[in-house]
Each structure stands twice: as structure tokens, then as C-alpha cells.
N, C-alpha and C positions, 0 to 999 in steps of 0.2 A: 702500672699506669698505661693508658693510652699514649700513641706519639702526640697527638692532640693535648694534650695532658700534661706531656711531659716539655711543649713545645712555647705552654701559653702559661707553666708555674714561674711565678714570681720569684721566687727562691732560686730558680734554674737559670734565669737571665744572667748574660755577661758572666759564664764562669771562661775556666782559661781552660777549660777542657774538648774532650770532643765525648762528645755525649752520643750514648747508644741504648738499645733496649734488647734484653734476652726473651724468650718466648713465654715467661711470666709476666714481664711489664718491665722487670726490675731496671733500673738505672744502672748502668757502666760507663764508668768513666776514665779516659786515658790522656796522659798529660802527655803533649807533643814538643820538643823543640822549634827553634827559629828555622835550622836548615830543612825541616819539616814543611814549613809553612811556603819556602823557599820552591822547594822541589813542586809544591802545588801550582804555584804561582806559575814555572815555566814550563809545565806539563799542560794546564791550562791554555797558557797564552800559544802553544805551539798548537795544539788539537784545535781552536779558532783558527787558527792560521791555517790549516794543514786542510778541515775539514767545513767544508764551506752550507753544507744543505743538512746544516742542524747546530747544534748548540753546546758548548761546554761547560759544563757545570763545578763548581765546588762542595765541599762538605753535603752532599746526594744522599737525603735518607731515601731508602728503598724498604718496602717490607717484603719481610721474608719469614718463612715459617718457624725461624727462632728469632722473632721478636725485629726490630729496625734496626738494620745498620747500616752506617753513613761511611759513602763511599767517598774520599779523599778528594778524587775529580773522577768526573763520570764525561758522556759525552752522547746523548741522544739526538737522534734524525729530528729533522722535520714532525715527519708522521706522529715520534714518540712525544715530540716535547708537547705537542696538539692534546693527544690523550693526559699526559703528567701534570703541565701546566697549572692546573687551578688545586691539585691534589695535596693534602699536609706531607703525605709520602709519596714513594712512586707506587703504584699497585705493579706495575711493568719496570722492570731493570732498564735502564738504559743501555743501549749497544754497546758502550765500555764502560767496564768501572776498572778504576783504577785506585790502589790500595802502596801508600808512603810507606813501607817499612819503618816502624820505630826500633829505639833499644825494647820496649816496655813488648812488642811484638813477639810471639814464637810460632814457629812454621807450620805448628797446627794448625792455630787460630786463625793465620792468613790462610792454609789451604781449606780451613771449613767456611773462611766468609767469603771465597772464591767459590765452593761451589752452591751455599746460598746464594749470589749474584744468578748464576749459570739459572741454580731453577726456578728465578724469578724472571729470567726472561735473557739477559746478559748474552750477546755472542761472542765477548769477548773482554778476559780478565787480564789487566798487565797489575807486577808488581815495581815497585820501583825500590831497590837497596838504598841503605844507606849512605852508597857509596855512588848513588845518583844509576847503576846498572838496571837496564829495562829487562826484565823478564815478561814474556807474550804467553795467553793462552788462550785457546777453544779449549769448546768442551771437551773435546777428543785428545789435550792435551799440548803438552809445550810447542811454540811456534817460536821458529828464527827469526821472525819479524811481524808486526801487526799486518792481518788479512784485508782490513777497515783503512789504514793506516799505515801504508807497508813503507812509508817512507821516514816513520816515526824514526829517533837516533834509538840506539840501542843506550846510550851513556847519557846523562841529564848532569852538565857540569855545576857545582857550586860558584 
């Protein structure tokens, strides 16, 4: 299915999942916890705060060459939210995507939708543990702190 497709089926509304697409169309689906939703909320609310000449987002589909995947909280300029704005996905990654670690997660799958992010456009991928711990990247690889964001906490308390 199209993200369009898969955005506006009847069947698909209000499920308790987070819904994504492989580079068939197929539907993936991943069930989250509450301290899931939690960790979005104040990773959100601080990249508003923190980052003023652009915009934070939640649940950020982005297309990518295997199919749409939705970025946990993303965080696009000015410029990008101008181009993304009216779009069902982003054709352009936003400057950060940012990826919750779940249990249901394994460190492939986050380091392969880290580097889908990268070459849609992305300058930079954090993950956040379950344990609320920030991990930072460029494309060039792991960063002591956000380049965008260098003031971001490295720990995200419950």
C-alpha cells in the first residue's frame, strides 16, 4: 500500500500501534509502552524549547527507500517544515530524527532506520534507551552530544 493508502484505510484508524511501511508497502506494526509515549512527550517538549527557528514533531513519517518509517520525534528548521508541511510523508528527513528504543526493538533495526533517516536527508540521528539514555549521531558516527542541540541532556528522566 501507499502511505496515502495506508494513512486514510478505515481499518487502520485509532489502532494502539505505531504503524510503518517496508519497501513493498507491507504494514508493520509495533506495540509501544506508556514510558514510551512518555519519553516522546519530554524529548518533544525540550527540542521546542531548546530549538526555536523550527519545529518538533511526533510520530514523523519520512519516506525512505525501504518503504515509510515513523520517526518517534523528529525536529525540522524553518526551511524544512516550509518544503514538508502540506506533504502525507516527508520526501526530506528532518534535521533530527529521533528513535524510543522499545523492548520489541533490536540494534539492527534501529541502526538500519538510522541510516534510512541519514539518506533521506537527516543530519542527525539520536536514540533514546530505555533507560531514558541519549545516544547522538552524524553520519560520520557517534557524537558526545547533539551538534544542532549540544545542550540536549544526555539522560531523559521518568
Amino acid at each position: 500500500m501507499l502511505w496515502q493508502e495506508i494513512c486514510e484505510h478505515p481499518a487502520l484508524q485509532n489502532l494502539p500501534f505505531k504503524i510503518e511501511s517496508n519497501k513493498q508497502g507491507a504494514i508493520i506494526m509495533s506495540p509501544v509502552k506508556v514510558s514510551h509515549s512518555i519519553f516522546q512527550g519530554r524529548i518533544l517538549r525540550i527540542l521546542n524549547a531548546m530549538l526555536k527557528d523550527g519545529e518538533a514533531l511526533v510520530e514523523c513519517a519520512i519516506a525512505t527507500k525501504q518503504g515509510t518509517k515513523v520517526a518517534d520525534v523528529a525536529w525540522a528548521s524553518n526551511e524544512r517544515i516550509a518544503h514538508i508541511k502540506n506533504e502525507v510523508e516527508c520526501s526530506i528527513a528532518p534535521e533530527i530524527c529521533v528513535e524510543v528504543v522499545s523492548y520489541s526493538n533490536t540494534q539492527r533495526e534501529i541502526r538500519g532506520k538510522s541510516k534510512l533517516y541519514f539518506d533521506a536527508g537527516a543530519l542527525e540521528v539520536w536514540h533514546c534507551a530505555e533507560n531514558g539514555t541519549m545516544t547522538f549521531y552524524s553520519p560520520a558516527g557517534k557524537m558526545p552530544n547533539s551538534a544542532l542541540a549540544p545542550a540536549f541532556p544526555v539522560k531523559i528522566e521518568l
